[in-house]
Structure formats: structure tokens, C-alpha cells
KEFIMAR-496875 format. One record per residue: x, y, z of N, C-alpha, C, O in turn; residue number from 1; residue in one letter. Coordinates in Angstrom, 1 decimal. Each point is the difference from the previous one (the first is absolute). Layout:
BEGIN
((X, Y, Z), (X, Y, Z), (X, Y, Z), (X, Y, Z), NUM, A)
...
//
This chain:
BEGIN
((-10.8, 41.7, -30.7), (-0.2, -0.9, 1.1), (-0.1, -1.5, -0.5), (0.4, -0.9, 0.7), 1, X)
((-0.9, 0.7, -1.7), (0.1, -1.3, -0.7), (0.7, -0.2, -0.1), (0.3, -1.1, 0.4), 2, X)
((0.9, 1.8, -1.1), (1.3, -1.1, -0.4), (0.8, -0.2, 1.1), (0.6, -1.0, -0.1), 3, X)
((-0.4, 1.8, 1.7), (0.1, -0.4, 1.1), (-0.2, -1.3, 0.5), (0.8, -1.0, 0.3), 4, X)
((-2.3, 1.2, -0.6), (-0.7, -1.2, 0.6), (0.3, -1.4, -0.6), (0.2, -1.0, 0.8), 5, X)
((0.0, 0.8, -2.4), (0.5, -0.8, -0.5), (1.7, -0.5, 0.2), (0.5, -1.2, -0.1), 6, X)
((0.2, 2.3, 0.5), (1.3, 0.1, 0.2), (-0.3, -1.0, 1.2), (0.3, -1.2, 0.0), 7, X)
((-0.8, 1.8, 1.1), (0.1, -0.9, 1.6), (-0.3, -1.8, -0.5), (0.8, -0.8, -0.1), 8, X)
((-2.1, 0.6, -0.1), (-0.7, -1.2, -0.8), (1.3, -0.8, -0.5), (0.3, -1.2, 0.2), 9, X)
((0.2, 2.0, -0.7), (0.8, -0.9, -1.3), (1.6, -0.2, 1.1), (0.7, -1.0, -0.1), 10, X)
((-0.4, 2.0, 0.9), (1.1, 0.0, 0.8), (-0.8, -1.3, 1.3), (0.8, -0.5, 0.7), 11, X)
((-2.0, 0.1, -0.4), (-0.3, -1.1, 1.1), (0.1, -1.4, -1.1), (0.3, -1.2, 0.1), 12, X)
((-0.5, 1.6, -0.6), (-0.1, -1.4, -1.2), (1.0, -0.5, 0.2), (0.3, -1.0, 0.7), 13, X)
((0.3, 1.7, -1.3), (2.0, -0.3, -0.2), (0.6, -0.6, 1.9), (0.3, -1.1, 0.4), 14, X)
((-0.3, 2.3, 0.4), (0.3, -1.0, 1.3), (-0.7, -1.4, 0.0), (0.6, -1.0, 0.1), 15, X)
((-2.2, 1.2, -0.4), (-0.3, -1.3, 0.4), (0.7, -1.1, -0.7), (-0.1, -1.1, 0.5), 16, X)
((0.5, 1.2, -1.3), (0.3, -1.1, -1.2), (1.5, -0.3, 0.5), (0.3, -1.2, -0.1), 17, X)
((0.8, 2.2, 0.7), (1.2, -0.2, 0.4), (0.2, -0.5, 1.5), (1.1, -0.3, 0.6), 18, X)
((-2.3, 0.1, -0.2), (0.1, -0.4, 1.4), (-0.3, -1.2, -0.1), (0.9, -0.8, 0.4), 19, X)
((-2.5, 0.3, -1.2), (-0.4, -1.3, 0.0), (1.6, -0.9, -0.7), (0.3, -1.1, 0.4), 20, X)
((0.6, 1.8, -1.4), (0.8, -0.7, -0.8), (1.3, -0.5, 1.2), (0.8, -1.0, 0.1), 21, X)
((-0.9, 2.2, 0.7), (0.9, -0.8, 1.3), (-0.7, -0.9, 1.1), (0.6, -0.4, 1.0), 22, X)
((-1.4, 0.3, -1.1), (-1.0, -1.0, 0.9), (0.6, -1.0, -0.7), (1.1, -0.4, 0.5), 23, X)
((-1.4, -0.5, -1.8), (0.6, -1.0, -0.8), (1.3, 0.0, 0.1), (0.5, -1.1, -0.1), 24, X)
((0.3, 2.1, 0.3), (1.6, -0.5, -0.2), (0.6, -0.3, 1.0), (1.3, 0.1, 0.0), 25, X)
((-2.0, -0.4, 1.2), (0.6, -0.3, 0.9), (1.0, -1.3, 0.0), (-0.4, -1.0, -0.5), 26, X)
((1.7, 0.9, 1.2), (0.7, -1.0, -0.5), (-0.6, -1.3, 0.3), (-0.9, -0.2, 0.7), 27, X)
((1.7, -1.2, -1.6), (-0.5, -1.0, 0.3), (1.3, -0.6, 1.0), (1.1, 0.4, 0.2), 28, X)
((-1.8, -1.5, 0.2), (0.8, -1.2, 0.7), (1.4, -0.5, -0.7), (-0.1, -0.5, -1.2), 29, X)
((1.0, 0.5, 1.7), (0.8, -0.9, -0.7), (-0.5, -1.4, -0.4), (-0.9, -0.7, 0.5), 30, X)
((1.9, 0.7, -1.6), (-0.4, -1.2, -0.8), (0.8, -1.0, 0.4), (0.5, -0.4, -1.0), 31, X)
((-0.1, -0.3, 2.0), (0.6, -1.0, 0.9), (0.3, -1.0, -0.4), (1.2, -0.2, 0.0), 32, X)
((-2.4, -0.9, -0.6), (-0.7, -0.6, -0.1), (-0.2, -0.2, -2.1), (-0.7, 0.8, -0.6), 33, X)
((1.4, -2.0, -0.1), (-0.3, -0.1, -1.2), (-1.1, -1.3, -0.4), (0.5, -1.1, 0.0), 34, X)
((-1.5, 1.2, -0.3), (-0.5, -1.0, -0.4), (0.4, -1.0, -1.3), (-0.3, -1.2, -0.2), 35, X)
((0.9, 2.0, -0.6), (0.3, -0.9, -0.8), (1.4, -0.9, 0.2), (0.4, -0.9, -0.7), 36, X)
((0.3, 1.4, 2.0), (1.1, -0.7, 0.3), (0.2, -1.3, 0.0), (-1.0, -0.5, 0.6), 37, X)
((1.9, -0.4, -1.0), (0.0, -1.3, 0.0), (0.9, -0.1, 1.6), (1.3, 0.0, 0.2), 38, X)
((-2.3, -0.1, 0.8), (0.5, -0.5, 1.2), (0.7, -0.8, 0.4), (0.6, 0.2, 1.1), 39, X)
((-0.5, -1.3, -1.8), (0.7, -1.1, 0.1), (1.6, 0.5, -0.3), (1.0, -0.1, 0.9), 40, X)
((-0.9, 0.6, -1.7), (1.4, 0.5, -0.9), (0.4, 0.7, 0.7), (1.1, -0.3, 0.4), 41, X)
((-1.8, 1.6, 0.1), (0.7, 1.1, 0.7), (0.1, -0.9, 1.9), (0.9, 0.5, 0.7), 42, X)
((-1.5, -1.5, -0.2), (0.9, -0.6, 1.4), (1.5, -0.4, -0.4), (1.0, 0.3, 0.6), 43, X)
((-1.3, -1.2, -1.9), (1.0, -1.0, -0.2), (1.4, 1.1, -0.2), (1.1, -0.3, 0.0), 44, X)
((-1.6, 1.6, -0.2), (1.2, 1.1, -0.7), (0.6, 0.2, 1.7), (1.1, 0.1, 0.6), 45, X)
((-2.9, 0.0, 0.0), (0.7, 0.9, 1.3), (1.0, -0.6, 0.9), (1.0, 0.5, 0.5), 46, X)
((-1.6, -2.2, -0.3), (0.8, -0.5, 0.7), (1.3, -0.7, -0.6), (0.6, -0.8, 0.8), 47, X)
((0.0, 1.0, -1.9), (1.8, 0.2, -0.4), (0.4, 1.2, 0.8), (1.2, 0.2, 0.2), 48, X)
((-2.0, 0.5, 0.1), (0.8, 1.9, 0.4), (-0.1, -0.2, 1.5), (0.7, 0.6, 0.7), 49, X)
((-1.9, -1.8, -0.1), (0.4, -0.3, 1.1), (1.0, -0.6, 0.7), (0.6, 0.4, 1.0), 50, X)
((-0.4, -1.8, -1.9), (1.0, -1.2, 0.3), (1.4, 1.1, -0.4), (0.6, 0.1, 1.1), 51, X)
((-0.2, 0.4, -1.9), (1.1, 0.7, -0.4), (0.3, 0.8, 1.8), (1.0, -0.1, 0.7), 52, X)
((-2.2, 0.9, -0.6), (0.2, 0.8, 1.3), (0.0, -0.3, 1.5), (0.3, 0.6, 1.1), 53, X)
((-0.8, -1.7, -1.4), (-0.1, -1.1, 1.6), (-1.1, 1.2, 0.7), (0.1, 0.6, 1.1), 54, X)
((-1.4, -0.4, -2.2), (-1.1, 0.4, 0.4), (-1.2, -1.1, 0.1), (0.2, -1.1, -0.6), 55, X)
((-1.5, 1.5, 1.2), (-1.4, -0.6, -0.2), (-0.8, 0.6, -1.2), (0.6, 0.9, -0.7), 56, X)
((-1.8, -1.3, 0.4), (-0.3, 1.0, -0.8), (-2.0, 0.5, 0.5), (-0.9, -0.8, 0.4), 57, X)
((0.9, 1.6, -0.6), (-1.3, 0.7, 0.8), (-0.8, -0.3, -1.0), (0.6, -0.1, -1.0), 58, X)
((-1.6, 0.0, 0.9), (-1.2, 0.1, -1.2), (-1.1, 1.0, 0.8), (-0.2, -0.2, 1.2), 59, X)
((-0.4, 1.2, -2.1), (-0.9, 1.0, 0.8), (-1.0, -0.6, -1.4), (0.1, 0.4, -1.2), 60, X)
((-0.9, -1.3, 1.7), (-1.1, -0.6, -0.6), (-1.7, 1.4, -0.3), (-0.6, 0.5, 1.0), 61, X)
((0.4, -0.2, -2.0), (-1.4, 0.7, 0.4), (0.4, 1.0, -1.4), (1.0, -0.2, -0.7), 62, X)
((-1.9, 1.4, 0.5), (-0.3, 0.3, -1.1), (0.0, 1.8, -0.1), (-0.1, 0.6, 1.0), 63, X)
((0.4, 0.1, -2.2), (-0.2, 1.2, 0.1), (-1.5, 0.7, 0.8), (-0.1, 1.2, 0.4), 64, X)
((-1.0, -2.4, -0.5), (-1.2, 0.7, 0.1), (0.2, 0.1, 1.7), (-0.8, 0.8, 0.5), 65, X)
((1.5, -1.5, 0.4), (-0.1, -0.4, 1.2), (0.8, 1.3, 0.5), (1.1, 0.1, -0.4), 66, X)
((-1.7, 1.0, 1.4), (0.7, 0.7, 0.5), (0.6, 0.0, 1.3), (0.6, 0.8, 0.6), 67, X)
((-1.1, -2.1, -0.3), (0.9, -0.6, 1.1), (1.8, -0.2, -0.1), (1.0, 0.1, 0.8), 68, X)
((-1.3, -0.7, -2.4), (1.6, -0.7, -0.3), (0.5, 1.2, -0.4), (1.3, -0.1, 0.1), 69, X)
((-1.7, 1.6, -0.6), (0.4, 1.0, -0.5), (0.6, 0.6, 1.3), (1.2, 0.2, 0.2), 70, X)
((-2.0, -0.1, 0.4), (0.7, 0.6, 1.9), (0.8, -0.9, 0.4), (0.9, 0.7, 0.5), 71, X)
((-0.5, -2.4, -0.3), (0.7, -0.4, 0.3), (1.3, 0.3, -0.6), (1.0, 0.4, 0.6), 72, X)
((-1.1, -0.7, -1.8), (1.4, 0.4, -0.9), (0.9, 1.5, 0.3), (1.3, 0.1, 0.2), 73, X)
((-2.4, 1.1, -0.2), (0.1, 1.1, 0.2), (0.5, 0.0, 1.3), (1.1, 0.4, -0.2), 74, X)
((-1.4, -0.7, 1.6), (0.5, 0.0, 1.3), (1.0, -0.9, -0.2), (-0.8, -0.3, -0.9), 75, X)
((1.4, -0.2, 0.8), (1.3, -0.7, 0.1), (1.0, 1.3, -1.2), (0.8, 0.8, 0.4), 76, X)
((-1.0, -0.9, -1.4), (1.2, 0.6, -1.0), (0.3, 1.5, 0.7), (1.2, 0.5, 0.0), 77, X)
((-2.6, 0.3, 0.6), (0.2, 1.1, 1.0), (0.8, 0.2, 0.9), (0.4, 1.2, 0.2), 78, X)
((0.1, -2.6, 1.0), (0.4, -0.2, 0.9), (1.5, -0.5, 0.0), (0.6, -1.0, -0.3), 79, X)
((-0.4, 1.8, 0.5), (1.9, -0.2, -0.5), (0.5, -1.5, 0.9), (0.4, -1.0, -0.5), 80, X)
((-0.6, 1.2, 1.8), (0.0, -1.3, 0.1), (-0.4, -0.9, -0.6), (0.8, -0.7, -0.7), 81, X)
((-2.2, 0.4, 0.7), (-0.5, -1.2, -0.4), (0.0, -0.1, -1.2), (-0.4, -1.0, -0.5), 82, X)
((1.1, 2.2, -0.2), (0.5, -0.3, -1.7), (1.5, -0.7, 0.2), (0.5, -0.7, -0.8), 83, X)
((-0.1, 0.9, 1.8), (1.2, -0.2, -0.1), (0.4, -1.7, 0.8), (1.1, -0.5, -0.2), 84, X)
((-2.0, 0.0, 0.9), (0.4, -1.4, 0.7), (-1.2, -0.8, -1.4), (0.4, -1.1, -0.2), 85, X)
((-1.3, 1.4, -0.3), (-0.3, -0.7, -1.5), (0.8, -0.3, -0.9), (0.2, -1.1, -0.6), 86, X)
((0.5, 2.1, 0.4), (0.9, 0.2, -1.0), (1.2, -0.8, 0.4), (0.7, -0.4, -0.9), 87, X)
((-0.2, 0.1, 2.1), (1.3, -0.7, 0.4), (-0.3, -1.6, 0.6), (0.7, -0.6, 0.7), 88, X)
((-1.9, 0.3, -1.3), (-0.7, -1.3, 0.3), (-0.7, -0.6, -1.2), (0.1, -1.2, -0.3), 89, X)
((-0.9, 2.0, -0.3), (-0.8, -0.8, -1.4), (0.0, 0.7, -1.2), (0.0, 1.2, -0.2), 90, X)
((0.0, -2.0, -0.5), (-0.6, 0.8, -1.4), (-1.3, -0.2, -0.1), (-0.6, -1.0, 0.4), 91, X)
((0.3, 2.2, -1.0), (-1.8, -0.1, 0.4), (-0.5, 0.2, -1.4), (0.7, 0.6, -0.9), 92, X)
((-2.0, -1.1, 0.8), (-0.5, -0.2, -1.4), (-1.7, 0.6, 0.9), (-0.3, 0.1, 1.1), 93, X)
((-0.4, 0.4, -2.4), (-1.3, 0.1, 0.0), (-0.6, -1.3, -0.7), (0.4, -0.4, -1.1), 94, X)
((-1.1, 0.1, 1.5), (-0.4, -1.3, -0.7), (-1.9, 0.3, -0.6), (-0.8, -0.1, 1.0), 95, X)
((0.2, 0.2, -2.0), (-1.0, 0.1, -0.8), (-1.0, -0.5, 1.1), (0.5, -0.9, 0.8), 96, X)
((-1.8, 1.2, -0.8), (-1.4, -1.1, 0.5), (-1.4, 1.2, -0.3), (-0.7, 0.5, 0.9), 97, X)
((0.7, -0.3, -1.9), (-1.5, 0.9, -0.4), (-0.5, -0.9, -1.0), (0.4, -1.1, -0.4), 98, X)
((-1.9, 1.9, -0.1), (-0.6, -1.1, -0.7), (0.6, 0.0, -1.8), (-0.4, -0.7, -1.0), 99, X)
((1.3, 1.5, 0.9), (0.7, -0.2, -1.1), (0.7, -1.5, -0.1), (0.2, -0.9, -0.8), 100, X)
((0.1, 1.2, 1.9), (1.5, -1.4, 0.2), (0.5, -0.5, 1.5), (1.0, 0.3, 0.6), 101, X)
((-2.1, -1.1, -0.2), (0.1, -0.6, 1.4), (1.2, -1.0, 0.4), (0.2, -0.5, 1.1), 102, X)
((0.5, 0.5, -2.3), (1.2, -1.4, 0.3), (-0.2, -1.4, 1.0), (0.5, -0.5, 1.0), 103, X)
((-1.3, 0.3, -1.7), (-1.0, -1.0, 0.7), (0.9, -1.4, 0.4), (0.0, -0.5, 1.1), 104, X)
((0.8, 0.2, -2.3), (1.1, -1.3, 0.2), (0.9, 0.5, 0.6), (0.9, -0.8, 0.3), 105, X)
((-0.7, 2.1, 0.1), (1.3, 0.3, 0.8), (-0.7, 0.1, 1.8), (0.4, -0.1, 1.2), 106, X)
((-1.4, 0.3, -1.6), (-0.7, 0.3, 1.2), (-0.2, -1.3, 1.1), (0.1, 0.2, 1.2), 107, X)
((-0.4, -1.4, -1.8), (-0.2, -1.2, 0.4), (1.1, -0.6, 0.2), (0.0, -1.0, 0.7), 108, X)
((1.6, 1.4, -1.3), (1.3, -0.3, 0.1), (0.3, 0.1, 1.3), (0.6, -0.8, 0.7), 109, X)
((-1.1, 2.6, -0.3), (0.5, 0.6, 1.5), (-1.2, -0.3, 1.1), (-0.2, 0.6, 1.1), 110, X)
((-0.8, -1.8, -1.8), (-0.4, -0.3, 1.2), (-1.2, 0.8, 0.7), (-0.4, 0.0, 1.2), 111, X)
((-0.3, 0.9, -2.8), (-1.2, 0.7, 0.1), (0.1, 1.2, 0.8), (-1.0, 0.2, 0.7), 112, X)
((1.9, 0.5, -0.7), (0.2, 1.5, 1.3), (-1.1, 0.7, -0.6), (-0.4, 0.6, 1.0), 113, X)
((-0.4, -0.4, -1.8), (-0.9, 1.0, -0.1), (-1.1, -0.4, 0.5), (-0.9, 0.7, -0.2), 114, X)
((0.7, -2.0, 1.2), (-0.8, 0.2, 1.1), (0.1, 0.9, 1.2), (-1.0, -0.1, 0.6), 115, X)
((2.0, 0.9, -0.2), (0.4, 0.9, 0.7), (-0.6, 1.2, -0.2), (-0.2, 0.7, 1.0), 116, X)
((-0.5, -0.2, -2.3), (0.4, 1.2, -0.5), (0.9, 1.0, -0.5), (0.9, -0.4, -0.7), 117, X)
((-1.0, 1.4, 0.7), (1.3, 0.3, -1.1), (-0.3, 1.6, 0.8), (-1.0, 0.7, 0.3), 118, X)
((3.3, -0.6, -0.2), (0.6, -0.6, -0.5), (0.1, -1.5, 0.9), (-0.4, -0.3, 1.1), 119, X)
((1.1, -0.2, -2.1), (0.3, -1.6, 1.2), (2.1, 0.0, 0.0), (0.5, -0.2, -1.1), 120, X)
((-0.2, 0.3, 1.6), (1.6, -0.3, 0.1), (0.5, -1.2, -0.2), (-0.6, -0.8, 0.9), 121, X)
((1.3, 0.2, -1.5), (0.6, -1.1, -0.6), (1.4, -0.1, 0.0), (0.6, 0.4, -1.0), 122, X)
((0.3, -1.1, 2.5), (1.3, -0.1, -0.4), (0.4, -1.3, -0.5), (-0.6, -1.1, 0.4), 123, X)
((1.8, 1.2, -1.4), (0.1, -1.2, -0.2), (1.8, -0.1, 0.3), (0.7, 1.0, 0.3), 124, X)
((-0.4, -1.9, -0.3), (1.5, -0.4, 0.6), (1.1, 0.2, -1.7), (-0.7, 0.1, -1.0), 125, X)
((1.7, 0.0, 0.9), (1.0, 0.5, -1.0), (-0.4, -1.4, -1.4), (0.5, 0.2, -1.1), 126, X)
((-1.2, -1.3, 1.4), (0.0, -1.2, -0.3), (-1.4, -0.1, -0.8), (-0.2, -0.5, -1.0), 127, X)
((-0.9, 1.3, 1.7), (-1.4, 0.1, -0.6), (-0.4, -0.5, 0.7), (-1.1, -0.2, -0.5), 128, X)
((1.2, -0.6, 2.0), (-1.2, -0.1, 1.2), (-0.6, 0.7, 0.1), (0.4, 1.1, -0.3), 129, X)
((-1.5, -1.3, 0.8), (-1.5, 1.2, 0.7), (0.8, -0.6, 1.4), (0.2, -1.1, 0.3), 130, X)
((0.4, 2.2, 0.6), (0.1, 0.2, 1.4), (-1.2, 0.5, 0.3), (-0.7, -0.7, 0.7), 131, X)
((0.2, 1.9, -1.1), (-1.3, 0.0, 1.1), (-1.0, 1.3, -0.5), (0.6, 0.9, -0.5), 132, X)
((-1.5, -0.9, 0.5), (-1.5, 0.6, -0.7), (-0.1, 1.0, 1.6), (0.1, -0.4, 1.2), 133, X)
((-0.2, 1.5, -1.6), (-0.7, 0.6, 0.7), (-0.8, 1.5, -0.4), (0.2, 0.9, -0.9), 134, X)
((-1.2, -1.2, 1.8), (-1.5, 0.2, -0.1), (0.2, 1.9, 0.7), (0.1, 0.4, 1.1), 135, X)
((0.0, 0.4, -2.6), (0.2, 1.6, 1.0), (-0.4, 0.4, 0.3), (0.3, 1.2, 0.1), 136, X)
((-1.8, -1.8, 0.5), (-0.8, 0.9, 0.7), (0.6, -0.2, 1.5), (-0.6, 0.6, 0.8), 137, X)
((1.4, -1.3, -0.4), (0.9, 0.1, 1.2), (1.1, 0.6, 0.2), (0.7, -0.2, 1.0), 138, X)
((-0.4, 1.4, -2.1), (0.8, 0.7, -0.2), (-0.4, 1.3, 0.2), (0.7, 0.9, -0.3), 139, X)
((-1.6, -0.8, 0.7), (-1.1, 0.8, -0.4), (-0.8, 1.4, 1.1), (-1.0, -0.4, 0.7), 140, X)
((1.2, 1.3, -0.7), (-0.1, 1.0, 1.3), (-1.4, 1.0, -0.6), (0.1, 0.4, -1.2), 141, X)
((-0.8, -0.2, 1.7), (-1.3, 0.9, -0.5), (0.3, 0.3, -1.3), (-0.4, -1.0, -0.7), 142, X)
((0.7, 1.8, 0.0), (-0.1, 0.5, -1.1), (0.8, -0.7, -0.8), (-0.2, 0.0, -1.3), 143, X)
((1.1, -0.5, 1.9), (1.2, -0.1, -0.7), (1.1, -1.1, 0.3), (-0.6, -1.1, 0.3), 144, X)
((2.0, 1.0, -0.2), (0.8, -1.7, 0.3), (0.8, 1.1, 1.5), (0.3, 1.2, 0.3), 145, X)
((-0.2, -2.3, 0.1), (0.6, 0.1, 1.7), (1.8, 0.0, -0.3), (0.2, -1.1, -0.3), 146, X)
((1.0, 1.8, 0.3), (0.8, 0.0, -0.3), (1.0, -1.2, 0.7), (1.0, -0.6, -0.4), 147, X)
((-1.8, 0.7, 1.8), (0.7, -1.1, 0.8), (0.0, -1.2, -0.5), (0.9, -0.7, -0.3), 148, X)
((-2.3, 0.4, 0.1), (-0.3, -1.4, -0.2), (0.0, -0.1, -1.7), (-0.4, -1.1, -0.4), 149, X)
((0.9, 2.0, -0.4), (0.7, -0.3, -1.3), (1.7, -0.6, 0.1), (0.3, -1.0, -0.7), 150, X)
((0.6, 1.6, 1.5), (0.9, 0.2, 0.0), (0.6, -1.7, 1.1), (1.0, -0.7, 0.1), 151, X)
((-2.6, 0.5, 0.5), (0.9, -1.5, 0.8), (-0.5, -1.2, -1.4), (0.2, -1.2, 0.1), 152, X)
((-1.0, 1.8, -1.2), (-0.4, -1.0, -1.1), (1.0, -0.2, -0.4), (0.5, -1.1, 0.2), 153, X)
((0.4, 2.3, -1.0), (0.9, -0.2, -0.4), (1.2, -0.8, 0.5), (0.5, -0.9, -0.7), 154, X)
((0.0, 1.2, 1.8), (1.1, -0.5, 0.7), (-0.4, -1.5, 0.5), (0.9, -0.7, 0.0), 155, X)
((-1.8, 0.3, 0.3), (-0.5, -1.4, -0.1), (-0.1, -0.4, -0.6), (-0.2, -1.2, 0.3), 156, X)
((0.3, 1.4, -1.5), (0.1, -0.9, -1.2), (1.0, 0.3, -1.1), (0.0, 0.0, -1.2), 157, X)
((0.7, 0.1, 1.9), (1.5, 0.7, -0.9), (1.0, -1.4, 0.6), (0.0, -0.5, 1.1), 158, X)
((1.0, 0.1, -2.4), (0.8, -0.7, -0.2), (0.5, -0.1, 1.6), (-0.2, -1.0, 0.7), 159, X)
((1.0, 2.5, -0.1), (0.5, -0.8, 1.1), (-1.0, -0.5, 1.2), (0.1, -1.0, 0.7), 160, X)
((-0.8, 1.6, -0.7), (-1.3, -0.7, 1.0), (-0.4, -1.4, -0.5), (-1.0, -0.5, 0.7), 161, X)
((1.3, -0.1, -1.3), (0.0, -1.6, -0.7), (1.1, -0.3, 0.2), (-0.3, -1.1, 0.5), 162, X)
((1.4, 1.0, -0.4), (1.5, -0.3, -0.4), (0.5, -0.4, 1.3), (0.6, 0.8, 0.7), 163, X)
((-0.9, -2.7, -0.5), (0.6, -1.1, 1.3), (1.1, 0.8, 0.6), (0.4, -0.2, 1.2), 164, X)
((0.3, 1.3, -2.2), (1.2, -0.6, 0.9), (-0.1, 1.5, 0.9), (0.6, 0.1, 1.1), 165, X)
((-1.2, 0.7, -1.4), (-0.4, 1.1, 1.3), (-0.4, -0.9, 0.7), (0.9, -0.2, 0.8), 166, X)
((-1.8, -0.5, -0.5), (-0.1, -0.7, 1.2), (0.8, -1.0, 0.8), (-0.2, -0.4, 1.1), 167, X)
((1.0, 0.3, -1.7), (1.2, -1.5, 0.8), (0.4, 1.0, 1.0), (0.3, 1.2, 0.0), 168, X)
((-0.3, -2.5, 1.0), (0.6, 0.9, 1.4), (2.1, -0.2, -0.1), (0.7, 0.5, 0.8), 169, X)
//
């Protein structure tokens, strides 16, 4: 009966130890988001791949720790559409802001967006204009981003939605 008894003991041990060890391994967040990235470098790269493309270029401002920007990212790349009118409009960059590496001179460049909160969206024109900051918590549906009102961000702020000559009568 003892060595039974030791057998069971020693067989709860072991589950417990294999259960707690999957409690810890649960996956992490994508890593989106580089802090040691030189921000400046990687726009200046992005927007040649814009001007080349007769694109804008998106900046998804905010940090791995923010799981707002992790779901934003995540709902768009999910959405074949809205992967697909991003992709035929901007090149999009993640742009750093945690307390590793706030990009504080790039920050003050675009005109301080991380007053918004994060993420904050940042388009800029093929040239490196700030066209327009916007704030995603207006993107934004209970849990989660409103597809509608993602999808008229995009298209409003996409090259041909700027471009005089769609408008000439």
C-alpha cells in the first residue's frame, strides 16, 4: 500500500508541474514593434518604396506592450479586404514609442501623435508630409476596430482620394 501510495503522490506531483509549465508557455504577442530600430532610417527607406509605388505611407505608432496596437495590426492583416486596400495604398511601417525608445525627435517632427494614444495612425504623402494623424479610438467598436469605419480611413487617405485631378469636372 505504500509504494501505491507513493506511486499516486509522485504521479500528482508530476501533473502538477506539467500543467503549471503550460500555464507559463502560453504564447506571446508578436513582436511588431523594435525598439532599438532607427526610426528615422526605416521612414526614409519606406517612403522610396512609396514614391517608387505612387503610395502614402501609414505609420502604426505604439508599442509591443500596447494590445490595442497588437489587435489593430492583427484585424486588418486578418481581413482580406482591408489587407488588401492597405496594401494597394501604403506602405506601412510600425513605428517604436515604449519606455525603451519613445522617439521623442521623431515624435515632435509628426507633430506629437502620441497625444492620441496608441495606436495613433500617421499618414504621410510619397514626399514625407504628415497628411493626417488619426486618433483610433474612432476606429474603434466595443472590443475591438469597426471594419466600416477602418476601411473609409483607409480610402480617405489614399493617394487617389487626394489627387486634384479626380476632382476636375
Amino acid at each position: 500500500m505504500k509504494g501505491s501510495h507513493l506511486f499516486y503522490c509522485a504521479s500528482a506531483l508530476l501533473l502538477l508541474l506539467f500543467s503549471s509549465s503550460m500555464l507559463y508557455a502560453q504564447p506571446t504577442s508578436p513582436r511588431l514593434y523594435n525598439p532599438q530600430a532607427d526610426a528615422r532610417a526605416e521612414i526614409d527607406s519606406a517612403l522610396t518604396i512609396a514614391k517608387a509605388e505612387n503610395k502614402h505611407l501609414l505609420l502604426q505608432i505604439g508599442g509591443n506592450w500596447c494590445s490595442w496596437c497588437i489587435r489593430f495590426h492583427d484585424f486588418v492583416k486578418n481581413d482580406a479586404g482591408l489587407d488588401s486596400i492597405a496594401s494597394r495604398h501604403y506602405v506601412r511601417l510600425h513605428v517604436n514609442f515604449s519606455r525603451e525608445n519613445q522617439n521623442l525627435p521623431l515624435m515632435a517632427e509628426l507633430g506629437y501623435p502620441q497625444r492620441f494614444g496608441f495606436p495613433v495612425l500617421v499618414v504621410l504623402d510619397a514626399s514625407g508630409k504628415r497628411l493626417h494623424t488619426q486618433n483610433s479610438f474612432y476606429l474603434e467598436e466595443g472590443e475591438g476596430y469597426n471594419k466600416r469605419k477602418v476601411k473609409e480611413f483607409f480610402l480617405h487617405w489614399s493617394p487617389p482620394a487626394l489627387n486634384p485631378l479626380n476632382y476636375e469636372r
